[in-house]
C-alpha positions in Angstrom: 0.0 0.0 0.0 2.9 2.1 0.0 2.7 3.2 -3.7 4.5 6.4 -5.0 0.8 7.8 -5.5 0.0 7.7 -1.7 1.1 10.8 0.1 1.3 10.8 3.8 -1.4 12.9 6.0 0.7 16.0 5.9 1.2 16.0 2.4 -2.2 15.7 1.5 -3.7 18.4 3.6 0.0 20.5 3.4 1.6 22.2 6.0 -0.3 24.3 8.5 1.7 27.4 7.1 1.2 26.6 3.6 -2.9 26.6 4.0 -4.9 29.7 3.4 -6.7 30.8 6.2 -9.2 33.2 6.1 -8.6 36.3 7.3 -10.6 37.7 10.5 -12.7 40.7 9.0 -12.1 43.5 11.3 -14.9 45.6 12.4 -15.3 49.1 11.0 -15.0 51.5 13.8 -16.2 55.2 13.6 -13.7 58.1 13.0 -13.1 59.5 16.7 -10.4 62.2 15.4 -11.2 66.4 14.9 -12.0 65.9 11.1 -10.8 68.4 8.9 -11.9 72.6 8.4 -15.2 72.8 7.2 -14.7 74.2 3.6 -17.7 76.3 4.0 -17.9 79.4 5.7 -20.4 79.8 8.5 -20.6 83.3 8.8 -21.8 83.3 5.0 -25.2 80.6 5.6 -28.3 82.0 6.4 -28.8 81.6 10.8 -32.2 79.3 9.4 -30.3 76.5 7.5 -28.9 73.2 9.8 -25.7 71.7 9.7 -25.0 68.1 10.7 -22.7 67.1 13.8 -20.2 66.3 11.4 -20.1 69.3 9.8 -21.3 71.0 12.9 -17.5 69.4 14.7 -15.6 70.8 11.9 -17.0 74.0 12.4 -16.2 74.5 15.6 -12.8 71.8 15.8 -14.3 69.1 17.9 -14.7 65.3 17.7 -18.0 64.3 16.7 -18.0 61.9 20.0 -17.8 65.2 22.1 -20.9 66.6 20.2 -22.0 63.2 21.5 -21.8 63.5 24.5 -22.4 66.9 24.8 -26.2 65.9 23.4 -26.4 63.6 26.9 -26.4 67.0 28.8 -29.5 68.9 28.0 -28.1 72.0 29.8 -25.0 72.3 27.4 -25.1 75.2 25.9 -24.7 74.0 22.1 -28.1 73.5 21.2 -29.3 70.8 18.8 -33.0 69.2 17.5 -33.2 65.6 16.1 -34.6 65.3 12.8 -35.7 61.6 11.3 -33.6 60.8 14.8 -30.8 62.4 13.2 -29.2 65.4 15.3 -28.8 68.6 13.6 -27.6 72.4 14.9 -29.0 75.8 13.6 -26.5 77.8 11.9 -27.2 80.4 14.9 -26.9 78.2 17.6 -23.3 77.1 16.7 -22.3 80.7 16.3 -24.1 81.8 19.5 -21.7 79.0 21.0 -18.5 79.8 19.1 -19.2 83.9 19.7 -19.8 82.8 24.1 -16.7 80.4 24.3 -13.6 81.4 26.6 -10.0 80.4 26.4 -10.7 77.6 29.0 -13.1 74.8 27.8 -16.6 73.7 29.3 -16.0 71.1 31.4 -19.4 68.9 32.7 -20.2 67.7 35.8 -19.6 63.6 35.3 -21.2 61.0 37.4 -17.7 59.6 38.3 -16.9 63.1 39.8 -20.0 63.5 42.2 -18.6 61.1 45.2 -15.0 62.2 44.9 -14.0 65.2 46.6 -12.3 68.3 44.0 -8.6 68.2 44.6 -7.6 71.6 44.0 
């Protein structure tokens, strides 16, 4: 039985390195950087007309997972309106933001924070 036509078990299926094995398909994730200046100008849109948060982030230099998270705190003072269930900002509620912004950033009262005591 041990012709030159047999091939022994590891010839047969080949080597473990030699084998294609399919490649794990990643999971698209979402962009979490600043993306780039907003090739419009803001100043130039009619106060009326809505931007998206994508747009709305480039605008004013943000991440659209701060807009995010921003929308979780009704009393932030970017304002926002879901359309469809998509969020969108008024042209004059993103300037009344950018015009009322200091040097020092808005920082939110987080749950984590409220049983710690404020180093100073």
């Amino acid at each position: 039985m041990s012709g030159k036509d047999e091939k022994t078990s590891m010839e047969a299926l080949g080597s473990p390195s030699s084998r294609k094995m399919p490649r794990v398909t990643k999971r698209r994730r979402k962009n979490r950087g600043v993306p780039p200046p907003a090739t419009f100008d803001i100043d130039t849109l009619p106060g009326s007309s809505n931007l998206t948060a994508l747009e709305t982030a480039a605008v004013i230099r943000r991440t659209p997972g701060a807009l995010e998270q921003w929308r979780r705190h009704p009393s932030h003072p970017l304002k926002w309106r879901y359309v469809d269930g998509r969020p969108l900002y008024r042209v004059d509620a993103v300037r009344d933001y950018l015009a009322g912004q200091t040097t020092k950033p808005l920082r939110l009262h987080s749950v984590r924070e409220a049983g710690r005591a404020v180093r100073p």
